[in-house]
GUTOR-218540 format. One record per residue: chain; y, x, z of N, C-alpha, C in turn. Coordinates in Angstrom, 1 decimal. Layout:
N
tiza; nnorth; neast; nup; canorth; caeast; caup; cnorth; ceast; cup
A; Y; X; Z; Y; X; Z; Y; X; Z
...
// end
This chain:
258
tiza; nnorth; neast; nup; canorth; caeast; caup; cnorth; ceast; cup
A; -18.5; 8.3; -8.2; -19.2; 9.6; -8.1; -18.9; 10.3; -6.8
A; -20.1; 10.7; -5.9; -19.8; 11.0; -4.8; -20.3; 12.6; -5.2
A; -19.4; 14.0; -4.6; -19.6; 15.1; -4.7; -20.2; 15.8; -3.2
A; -21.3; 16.4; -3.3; -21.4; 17.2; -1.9; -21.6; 18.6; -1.7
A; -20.8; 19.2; -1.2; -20.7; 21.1; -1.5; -21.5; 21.8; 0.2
A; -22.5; 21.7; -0.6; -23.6; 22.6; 0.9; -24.2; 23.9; 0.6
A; -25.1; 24.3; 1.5; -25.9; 24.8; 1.0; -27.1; 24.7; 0.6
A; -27.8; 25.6; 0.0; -29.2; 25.0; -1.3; -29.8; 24.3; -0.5
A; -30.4; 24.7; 0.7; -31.3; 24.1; 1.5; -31.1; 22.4; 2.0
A; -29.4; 22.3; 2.1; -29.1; 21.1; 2.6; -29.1; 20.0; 1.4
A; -28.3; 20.4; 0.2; -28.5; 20.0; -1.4; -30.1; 19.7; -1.7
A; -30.9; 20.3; -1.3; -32.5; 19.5; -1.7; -32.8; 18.7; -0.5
A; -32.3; 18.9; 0.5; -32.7; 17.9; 1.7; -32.0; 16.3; 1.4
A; -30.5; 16.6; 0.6; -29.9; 15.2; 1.1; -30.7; 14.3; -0.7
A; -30.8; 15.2; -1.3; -31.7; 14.6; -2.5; -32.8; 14.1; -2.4
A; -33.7; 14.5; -1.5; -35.1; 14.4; -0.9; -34.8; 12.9; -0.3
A; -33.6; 12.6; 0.3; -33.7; 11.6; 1.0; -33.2; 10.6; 0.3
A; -32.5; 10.9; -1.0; -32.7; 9.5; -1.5; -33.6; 9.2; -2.4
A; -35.0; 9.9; -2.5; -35.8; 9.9; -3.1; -36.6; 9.0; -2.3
A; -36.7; 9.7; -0.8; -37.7; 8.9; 0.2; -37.1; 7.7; 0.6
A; -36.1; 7.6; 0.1; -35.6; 6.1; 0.6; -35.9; 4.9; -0.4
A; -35.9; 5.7; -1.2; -36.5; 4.7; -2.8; -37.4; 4.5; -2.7
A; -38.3; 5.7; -2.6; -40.1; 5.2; -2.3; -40.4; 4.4; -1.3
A; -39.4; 4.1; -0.3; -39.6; 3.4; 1.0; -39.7; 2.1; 0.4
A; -38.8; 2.2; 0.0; -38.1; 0.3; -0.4; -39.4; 0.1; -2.0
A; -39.3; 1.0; -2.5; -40.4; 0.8; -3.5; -41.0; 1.8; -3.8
A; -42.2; 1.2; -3.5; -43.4; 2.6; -3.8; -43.4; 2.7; -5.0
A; -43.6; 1.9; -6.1; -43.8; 1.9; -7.6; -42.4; 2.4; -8.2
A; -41.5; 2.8; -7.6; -40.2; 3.2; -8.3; -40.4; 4.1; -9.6
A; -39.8; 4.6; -10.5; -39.7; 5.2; -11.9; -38.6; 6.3; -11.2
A; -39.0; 7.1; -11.4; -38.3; 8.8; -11.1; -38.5; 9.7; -12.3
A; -37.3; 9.8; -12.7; -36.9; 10.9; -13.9; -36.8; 12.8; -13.3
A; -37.4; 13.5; -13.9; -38.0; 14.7; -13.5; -37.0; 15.6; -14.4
A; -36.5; 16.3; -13.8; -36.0; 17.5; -14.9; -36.7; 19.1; -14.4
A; -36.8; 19.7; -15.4; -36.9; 21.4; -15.1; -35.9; 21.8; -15.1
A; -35.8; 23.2; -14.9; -35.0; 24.6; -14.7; -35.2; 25.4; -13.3
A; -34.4; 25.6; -13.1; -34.9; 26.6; -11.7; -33.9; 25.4; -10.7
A; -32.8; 24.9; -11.1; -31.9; 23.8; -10.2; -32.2; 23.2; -9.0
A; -33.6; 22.3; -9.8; -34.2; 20.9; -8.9; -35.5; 21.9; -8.2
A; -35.6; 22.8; -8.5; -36.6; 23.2; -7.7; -37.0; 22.9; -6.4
A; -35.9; 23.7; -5.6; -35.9; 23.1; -4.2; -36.3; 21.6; -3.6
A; -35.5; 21.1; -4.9; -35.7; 19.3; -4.3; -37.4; 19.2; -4.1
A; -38.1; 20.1; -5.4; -39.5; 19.3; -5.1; -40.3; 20.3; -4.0
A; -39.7; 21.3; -3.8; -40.3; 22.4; -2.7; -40.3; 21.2; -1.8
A; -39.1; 20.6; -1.3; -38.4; 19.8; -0.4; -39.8; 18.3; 0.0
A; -39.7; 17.6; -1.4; -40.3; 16.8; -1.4; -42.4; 16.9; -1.3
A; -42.4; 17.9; -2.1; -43.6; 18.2; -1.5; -44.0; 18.9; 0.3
A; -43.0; 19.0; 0.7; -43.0; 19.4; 2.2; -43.2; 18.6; 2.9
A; -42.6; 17.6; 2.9; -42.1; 16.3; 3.3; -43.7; 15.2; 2.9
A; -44.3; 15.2; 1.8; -45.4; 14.5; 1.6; -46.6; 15.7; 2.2
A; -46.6; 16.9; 2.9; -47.6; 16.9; 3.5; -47.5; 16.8; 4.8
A; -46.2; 17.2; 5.0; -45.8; 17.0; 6.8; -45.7; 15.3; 7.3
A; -45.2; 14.5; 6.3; -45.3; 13.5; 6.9; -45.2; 12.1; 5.8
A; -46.4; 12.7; 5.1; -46.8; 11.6; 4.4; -46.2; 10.9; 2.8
A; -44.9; 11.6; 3.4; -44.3; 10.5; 1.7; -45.0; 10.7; 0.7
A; -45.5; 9.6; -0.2; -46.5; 9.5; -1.5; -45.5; 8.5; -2.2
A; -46.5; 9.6; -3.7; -45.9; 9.0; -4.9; -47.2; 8.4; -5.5
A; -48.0; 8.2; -4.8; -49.6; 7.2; -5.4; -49.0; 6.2; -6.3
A; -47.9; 5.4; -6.1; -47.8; 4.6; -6.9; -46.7; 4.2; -8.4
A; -45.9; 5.7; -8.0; -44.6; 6.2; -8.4; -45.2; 6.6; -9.9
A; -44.4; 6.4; -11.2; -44.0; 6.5; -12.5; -42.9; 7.8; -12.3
A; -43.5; 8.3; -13.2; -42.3; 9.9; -13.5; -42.5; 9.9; -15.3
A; -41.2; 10.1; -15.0; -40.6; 10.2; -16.7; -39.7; 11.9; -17.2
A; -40.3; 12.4; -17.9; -39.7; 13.8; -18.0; -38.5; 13.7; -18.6
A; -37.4; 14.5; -19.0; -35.9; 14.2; -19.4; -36.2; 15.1; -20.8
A; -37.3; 16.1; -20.7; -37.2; 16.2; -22.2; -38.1; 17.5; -22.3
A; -39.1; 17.9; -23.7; -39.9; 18.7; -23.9; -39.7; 19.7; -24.9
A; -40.1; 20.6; -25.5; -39.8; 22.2; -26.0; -40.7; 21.6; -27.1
A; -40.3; 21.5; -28.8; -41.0; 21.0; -30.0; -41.9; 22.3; -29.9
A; -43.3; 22.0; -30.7; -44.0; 22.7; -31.3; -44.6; 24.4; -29.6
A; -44.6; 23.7; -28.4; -45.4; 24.4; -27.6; -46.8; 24.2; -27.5
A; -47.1; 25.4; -27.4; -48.6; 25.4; -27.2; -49.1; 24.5; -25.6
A; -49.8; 23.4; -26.1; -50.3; 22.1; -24.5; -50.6; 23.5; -23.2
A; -51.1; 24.2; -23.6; -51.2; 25.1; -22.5; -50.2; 26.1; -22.1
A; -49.4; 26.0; -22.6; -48.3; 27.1; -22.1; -47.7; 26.9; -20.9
A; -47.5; 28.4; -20.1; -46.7; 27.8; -18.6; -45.6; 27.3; -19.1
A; -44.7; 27.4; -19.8; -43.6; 26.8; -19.8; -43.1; 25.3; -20.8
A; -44.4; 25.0; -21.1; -44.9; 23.5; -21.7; -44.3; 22.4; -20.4
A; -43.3; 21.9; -20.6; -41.7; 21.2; -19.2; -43.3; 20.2; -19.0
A; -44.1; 19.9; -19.7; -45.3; 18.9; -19.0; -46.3; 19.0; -17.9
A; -46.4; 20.6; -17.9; -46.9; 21.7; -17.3; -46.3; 22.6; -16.0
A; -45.0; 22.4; -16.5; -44.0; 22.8; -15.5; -43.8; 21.9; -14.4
A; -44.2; 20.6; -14.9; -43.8; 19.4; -13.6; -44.9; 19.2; -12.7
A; -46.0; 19.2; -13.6; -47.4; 19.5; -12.9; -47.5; 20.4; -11.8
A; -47.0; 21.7; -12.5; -47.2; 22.8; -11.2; -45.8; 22.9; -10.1
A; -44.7; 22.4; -10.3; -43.7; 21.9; -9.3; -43.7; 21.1; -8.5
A; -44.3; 19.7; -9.0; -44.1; 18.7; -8.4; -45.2; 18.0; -8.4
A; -46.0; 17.5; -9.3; -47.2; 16.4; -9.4; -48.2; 16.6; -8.8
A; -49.3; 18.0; -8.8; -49.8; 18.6; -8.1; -49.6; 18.7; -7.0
A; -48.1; 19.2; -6.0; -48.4; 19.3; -4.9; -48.7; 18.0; -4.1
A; -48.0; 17.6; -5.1; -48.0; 15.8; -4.1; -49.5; 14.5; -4.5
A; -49.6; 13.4; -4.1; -50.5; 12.4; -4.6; -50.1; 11.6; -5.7
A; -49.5; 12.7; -6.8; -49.1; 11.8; -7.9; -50.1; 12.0; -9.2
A; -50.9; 10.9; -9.5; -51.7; 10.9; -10.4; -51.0; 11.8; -11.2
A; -51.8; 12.5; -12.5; -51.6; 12.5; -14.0; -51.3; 11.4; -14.8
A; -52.0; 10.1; -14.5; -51.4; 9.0; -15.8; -50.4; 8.2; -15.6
A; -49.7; 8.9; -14.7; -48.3; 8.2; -13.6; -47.0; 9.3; -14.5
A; -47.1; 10.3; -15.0; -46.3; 11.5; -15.3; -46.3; 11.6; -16.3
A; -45.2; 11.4; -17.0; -44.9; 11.1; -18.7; -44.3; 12.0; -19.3
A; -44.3; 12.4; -20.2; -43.3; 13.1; -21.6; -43.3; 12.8; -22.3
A; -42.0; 13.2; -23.7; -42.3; 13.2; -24.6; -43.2; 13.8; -25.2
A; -44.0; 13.8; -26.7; -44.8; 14.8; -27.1; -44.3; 15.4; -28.3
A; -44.0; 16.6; -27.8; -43.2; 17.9; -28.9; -44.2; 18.5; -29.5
A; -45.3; 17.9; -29.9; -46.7; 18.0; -30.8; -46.7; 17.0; -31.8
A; -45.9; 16.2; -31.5; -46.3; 15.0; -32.4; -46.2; 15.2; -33.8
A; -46.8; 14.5; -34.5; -46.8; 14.9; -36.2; -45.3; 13.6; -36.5
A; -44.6; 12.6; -35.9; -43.8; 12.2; -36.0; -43.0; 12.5; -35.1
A; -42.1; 13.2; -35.5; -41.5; 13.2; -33.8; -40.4; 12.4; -33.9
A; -39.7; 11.7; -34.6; -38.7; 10.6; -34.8; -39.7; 9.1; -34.1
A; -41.0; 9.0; -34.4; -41.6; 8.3; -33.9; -41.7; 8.4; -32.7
A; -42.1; 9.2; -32.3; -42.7; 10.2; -30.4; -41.2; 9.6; -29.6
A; -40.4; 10.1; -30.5; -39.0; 9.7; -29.3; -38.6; 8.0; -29.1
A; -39.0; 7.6; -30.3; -38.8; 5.5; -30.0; -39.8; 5.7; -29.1
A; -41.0; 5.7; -29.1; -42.1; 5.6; -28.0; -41.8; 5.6; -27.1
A; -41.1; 6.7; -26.9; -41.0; 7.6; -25.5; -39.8; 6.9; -24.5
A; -38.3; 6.0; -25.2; -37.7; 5.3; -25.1; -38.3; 3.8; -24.9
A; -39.4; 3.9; -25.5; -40.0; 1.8; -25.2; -40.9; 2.5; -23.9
A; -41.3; 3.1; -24.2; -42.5; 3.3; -22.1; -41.4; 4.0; -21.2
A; -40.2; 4.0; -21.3; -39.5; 4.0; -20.1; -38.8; 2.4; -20.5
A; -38.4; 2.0; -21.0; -38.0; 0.6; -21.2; -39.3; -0.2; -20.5
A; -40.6; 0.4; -21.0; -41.5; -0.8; -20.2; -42.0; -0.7; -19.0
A; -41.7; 0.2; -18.1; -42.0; 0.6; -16.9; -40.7; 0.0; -16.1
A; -39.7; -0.9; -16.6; -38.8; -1.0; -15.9; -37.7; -0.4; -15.6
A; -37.3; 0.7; -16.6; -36.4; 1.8; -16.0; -36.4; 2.6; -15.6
A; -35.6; 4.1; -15.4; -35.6; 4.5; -14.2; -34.3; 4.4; -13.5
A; -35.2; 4.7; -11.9; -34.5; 4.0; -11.0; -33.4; 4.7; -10.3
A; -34.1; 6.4; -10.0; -33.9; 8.0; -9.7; -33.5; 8.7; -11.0
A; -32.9; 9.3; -11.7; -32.9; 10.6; -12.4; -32.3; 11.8; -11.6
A; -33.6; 12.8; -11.7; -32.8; 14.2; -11.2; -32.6; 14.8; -12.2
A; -31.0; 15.1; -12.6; -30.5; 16.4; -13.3; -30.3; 17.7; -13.0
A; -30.1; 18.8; -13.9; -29.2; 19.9; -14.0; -28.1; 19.9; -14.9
A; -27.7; 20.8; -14.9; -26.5; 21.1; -15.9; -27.0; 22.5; -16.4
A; -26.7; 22.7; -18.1; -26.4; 23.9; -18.3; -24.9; 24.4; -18.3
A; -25.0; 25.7; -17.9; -23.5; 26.0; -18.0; -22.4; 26.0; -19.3
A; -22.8; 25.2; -20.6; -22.5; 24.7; -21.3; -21.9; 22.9; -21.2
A; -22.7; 22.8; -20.4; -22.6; 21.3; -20.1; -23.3; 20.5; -20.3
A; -24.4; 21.1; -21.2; -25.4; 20.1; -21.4; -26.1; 19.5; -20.2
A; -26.6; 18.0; -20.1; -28.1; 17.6; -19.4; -28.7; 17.1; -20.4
A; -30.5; 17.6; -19.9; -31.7; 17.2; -20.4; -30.9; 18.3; -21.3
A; -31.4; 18.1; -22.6; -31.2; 18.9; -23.6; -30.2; 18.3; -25.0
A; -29.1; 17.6; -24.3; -28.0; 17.1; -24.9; -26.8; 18.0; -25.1
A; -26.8; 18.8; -26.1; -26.0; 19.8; -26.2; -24.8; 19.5; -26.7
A; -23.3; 20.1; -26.5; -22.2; 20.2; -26.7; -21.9; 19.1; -28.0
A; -21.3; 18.2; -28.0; -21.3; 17.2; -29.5; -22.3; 16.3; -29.5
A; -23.4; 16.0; -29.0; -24.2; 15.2; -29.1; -23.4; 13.8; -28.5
A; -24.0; 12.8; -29.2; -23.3; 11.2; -29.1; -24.0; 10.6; -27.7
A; -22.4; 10.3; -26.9; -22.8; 9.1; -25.8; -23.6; 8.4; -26.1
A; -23.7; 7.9; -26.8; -24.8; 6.5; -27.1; -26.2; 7.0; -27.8
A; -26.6; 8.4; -27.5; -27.9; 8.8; -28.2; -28.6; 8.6; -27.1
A; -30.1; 8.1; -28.0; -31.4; 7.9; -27.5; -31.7; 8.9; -27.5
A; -33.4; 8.9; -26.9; -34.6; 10.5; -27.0; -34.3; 10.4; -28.3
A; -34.3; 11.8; -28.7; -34.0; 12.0; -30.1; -34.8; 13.4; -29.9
A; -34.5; 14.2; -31.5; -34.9; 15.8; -31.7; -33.8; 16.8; -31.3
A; -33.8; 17.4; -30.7; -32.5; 18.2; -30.1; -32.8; 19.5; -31.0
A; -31.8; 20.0; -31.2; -31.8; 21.6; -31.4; -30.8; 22.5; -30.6
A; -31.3; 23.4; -30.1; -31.1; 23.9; -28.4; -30.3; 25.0; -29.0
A; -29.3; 25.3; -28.9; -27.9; 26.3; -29.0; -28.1; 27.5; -28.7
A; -27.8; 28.7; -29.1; -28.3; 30.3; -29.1; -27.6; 30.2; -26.8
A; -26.4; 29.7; -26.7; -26.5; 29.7; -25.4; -27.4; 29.2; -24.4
A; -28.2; 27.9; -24.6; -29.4; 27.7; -24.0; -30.2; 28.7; -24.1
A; -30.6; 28.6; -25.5; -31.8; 29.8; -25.5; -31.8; 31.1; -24.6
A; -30.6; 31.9; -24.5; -30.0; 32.4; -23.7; -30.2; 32.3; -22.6
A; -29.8; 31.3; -21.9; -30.2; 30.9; -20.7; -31.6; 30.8; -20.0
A; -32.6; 30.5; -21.7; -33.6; 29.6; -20.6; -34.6; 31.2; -21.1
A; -34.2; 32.3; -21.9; -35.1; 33.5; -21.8; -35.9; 33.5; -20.8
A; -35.0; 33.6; -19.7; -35.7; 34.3; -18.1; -36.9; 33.6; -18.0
A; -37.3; 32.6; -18.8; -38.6; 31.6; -18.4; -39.6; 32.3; -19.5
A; -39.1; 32.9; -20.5; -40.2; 33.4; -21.6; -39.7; 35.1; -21.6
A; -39.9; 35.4; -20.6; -39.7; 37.3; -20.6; -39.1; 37.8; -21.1
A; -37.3; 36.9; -20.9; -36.1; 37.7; -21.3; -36.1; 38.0; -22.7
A; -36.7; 36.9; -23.5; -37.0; 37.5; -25.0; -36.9; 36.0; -25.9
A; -35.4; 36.1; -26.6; -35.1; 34.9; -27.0; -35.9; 34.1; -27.7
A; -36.4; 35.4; -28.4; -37.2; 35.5; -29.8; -38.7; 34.4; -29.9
A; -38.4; 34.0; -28.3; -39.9; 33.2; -27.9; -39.4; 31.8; -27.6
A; -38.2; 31.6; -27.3; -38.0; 30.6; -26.8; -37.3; 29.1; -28.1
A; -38.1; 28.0; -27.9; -38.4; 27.4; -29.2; -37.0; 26.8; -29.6
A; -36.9; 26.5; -30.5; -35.4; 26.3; -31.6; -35.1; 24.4; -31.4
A; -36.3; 23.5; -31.1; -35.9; 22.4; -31.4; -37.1; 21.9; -29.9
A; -36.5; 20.6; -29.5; -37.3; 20.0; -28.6; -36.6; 18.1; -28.8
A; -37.6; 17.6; -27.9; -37.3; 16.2; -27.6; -36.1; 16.2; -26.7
A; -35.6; 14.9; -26.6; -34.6; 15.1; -25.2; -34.2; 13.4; -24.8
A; -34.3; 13.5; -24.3; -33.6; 11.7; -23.5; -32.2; 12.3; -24.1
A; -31.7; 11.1; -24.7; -30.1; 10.7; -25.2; -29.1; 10.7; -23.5
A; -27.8; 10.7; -24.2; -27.3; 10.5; -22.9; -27.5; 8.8; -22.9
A; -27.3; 8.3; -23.8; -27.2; 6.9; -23.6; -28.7; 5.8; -22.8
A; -29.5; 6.9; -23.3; -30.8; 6.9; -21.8; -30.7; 7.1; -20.8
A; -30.5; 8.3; -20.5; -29.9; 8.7; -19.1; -28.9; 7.7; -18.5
A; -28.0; 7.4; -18.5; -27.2; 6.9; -18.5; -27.4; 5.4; -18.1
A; -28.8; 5.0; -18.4; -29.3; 3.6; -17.8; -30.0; 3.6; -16.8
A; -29.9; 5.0; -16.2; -30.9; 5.0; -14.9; -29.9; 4.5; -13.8
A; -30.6; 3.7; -12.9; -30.0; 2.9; -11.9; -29.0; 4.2; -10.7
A; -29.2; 5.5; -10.6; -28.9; 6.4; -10.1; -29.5; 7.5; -10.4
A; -28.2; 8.6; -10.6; -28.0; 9.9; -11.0; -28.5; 10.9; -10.2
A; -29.0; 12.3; -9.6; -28.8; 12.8; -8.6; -28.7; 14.2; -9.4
A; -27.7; 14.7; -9.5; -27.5; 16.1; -10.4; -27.1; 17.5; -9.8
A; -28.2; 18.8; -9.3; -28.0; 19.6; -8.6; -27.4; 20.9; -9.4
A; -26.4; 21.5; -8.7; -26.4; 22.8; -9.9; -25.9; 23.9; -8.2
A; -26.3; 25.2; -8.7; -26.4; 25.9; -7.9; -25.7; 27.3; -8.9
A; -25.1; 28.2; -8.5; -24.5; 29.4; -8.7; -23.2; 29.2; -9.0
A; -22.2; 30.5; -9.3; -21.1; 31.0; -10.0; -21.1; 30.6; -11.6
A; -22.6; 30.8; -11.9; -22.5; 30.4; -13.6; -21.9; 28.7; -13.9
A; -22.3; 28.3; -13.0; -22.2; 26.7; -13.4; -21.5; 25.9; -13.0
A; -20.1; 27.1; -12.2; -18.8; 26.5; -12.2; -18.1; 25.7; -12.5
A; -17.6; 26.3; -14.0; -16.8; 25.6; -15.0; -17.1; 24.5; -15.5
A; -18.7; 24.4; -15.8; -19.4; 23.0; -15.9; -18.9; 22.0; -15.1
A; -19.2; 22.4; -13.8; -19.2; 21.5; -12.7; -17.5; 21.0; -12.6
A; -16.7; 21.8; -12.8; -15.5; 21.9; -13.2; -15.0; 20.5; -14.0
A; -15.5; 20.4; -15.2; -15.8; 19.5; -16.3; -16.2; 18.6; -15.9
A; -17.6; 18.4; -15.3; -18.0; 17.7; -14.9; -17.3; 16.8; -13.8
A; -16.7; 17.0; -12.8; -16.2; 16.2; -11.8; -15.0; 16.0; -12.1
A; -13.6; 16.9; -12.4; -12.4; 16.5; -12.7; -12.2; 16.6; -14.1
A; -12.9; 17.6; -14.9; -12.3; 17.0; -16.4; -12.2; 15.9; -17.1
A; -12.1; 16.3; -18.2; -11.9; 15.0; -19.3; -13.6; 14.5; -19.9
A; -13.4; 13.0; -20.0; -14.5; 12.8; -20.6; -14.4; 13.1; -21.9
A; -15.5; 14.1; -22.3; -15.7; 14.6; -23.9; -16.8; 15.1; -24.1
A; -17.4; 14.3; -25.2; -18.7; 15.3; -26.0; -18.5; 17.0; -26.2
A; -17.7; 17.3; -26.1; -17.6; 19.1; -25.6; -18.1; 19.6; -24.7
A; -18.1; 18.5; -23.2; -18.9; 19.0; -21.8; -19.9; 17.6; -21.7
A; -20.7; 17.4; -22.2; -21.8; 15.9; -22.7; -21.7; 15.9; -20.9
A; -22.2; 16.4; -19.8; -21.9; 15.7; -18.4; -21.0; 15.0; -18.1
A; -19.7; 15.2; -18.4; -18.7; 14.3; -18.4; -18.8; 12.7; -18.5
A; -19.8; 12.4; -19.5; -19.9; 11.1; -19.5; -20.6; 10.5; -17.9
A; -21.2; 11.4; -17.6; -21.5; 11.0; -15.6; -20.0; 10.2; -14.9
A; -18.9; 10.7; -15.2; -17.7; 10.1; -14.7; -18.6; 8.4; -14.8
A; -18.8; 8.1; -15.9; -18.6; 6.2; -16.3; -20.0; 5.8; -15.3
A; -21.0; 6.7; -14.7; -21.6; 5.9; -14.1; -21.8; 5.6; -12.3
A; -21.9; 4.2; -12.1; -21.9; 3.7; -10.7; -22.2; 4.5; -9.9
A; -23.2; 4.9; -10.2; -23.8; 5.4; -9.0; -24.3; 6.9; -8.9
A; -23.4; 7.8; -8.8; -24.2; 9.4; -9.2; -23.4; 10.1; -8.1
A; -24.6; 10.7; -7.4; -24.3; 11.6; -6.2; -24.8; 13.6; -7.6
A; -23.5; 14.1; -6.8; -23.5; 15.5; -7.4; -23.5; 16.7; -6.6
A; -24.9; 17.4; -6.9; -24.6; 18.3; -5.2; -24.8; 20.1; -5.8
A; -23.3; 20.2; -5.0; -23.3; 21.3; -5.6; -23.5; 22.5; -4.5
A; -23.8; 23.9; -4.7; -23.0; 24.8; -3.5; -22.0; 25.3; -3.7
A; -21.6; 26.4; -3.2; -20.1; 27.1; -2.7; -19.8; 27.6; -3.9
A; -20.6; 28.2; -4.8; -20.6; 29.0; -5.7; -20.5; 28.5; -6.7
A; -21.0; 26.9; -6.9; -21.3; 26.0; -8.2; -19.6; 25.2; -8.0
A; -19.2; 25.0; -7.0; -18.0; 24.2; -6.4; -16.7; 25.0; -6.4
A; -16.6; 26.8; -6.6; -15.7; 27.2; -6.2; -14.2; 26.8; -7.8
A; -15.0; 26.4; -8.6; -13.8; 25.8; -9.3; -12.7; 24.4; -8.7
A; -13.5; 24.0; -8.5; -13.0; 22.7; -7.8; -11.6; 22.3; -7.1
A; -10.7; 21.8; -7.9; -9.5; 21.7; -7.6; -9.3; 20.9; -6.3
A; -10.2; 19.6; -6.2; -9.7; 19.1; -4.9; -11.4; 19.3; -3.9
A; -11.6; 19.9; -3.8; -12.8; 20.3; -3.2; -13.2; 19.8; -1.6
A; -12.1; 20.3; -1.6; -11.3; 20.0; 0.6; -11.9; 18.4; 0.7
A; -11.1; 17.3; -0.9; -11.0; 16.1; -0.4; -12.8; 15.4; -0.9
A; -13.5; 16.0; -1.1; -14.7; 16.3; -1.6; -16.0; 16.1; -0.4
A; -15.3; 17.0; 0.3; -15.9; 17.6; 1.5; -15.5; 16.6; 2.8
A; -14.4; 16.7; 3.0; -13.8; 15.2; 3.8; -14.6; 14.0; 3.3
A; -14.4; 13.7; 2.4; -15.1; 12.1; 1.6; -16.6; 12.1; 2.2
A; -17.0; 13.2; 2.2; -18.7; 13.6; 2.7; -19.2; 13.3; 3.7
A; -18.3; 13.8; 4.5; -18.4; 13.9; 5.5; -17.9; 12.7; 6.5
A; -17.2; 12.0; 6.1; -17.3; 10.4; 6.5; -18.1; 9.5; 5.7
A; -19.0; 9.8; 4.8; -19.4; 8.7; 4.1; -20.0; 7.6; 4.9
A; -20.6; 7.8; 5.9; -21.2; 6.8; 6.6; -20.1; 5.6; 7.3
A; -19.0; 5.9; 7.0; -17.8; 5.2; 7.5; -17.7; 4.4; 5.9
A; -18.2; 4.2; 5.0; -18.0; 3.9; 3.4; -19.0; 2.5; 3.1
A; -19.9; 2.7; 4.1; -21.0; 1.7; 4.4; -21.9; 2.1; 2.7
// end
């Protein structure tokens, strides 16, 4: 696990580039998509970057990390909708290239095997961009959920809900009770991690996340067990950080790491 404590601007820059390095070496790469306000930047980033100088996802697969049960297809905050107008849209990435689960489905125990065999049959993914809630959830694997769970049906904790108001007008009362979610044990087979968290709130997570214990209590933790996950935090998301200094050193020589 390599950790990097910058700021926002530089945290979507250094993600951007291993995105464009992937697309370099393979245009057809599978790139896992998360919402929240987190990864924003990265796709400000990467949509800047494909109009100033070309990078295209024409042939790039996107896989969502997880959808809201029972939203209206048209709602702004339908995570299908939300990637469209972040990311898909600005860039040359088809619609039949950009996946989700469907939190409409009349089976949704079915919807989620699906949703697990068309990322199985696209090869994987190669990229996943996370967040963290300040609970510790990613995708929508909340506190106690099983390492080894697939896309499954999640039910989202009065603290998410919480959290994710500010997307539905500060009014819990709107924001839905159950959704799809990539398991961690999905996540977890992506060839590389890249997981951004930004503020004071998402401290203690981050906390968890890099030096705690691995435990279904902080579900990120299980990130410890995998090869390859760059974690970019800022000043604010890092100031728990016990060894932070040696964090920042490591960083900063990486290129000496080959």
């Amino acid at each position: 696990m390599d950790v990097a404590i910058a700021p926002v601007a530089e945290l979507a820059s250094i993600a951007a580039d291993e995105i464009q390095k992937l697309l370099n070496r393979k245009p057809d790469a599978v790139i896992g998509l998360a919402t929240g306000s987190s990864p924003l930047p990265i796709y400000d980033e990467l949509a800047r970057r494909h109009k100033e100088d070309g990078l295209s996802f024409a042939k790039a697969q996107g896989f969502q990390l997880d959808e809201y049960v029972g939203i209206d297809v048209n709602h702004p905050e339908r995570y299908r909708n939300v990637i469209e107008k972040e990311i898909a849209s600005r860039v040359d990435w088809p619609a039949s290239q950009v996946h989700g689960p469907d939190g409409n489905a009349k089976d949704l125990s079915l919807a989620c095997a699906q949703y697990d065999a068309a990322i199985k049959a696209a090869g994987g993914v190669d990229l996943q961009i996370l967040g963290i809630g300040s609970d510790g959830h990613i995708a929508f694997n909340e506190p106690g959920t099983s390492f080894a769970s697939r896309t499954h049906v999640g039910v989202l904790t009065e603290q998410t809900r919480v959290d994710n108001a500010r997307f539905f007008d500060d009014d819990i009362s709107k924001v839905p009770t159950l959704c799809l979610t990539q398991g961690l044990g999905t996540i977890m087979e992506a060839r590389e991690l890249v997981l951004i968290a930004t503020g004071e709130n998402k401290a203690e997570a981050i906390r968890q996340l890099v030096e705690g214990a691995v435990s279904a209590r902080w579900p990120a933790t299980i990130i410890q067990h995998h090869p390859n996950a760059l974690i970019l935090v800022d000043e604010a998301a890092a100031s728990k950080l016990e060894l932070a200094d040696y964090y920042r050193e490591k960083w900063a020589k990486r290129d000496l790491l080959g």
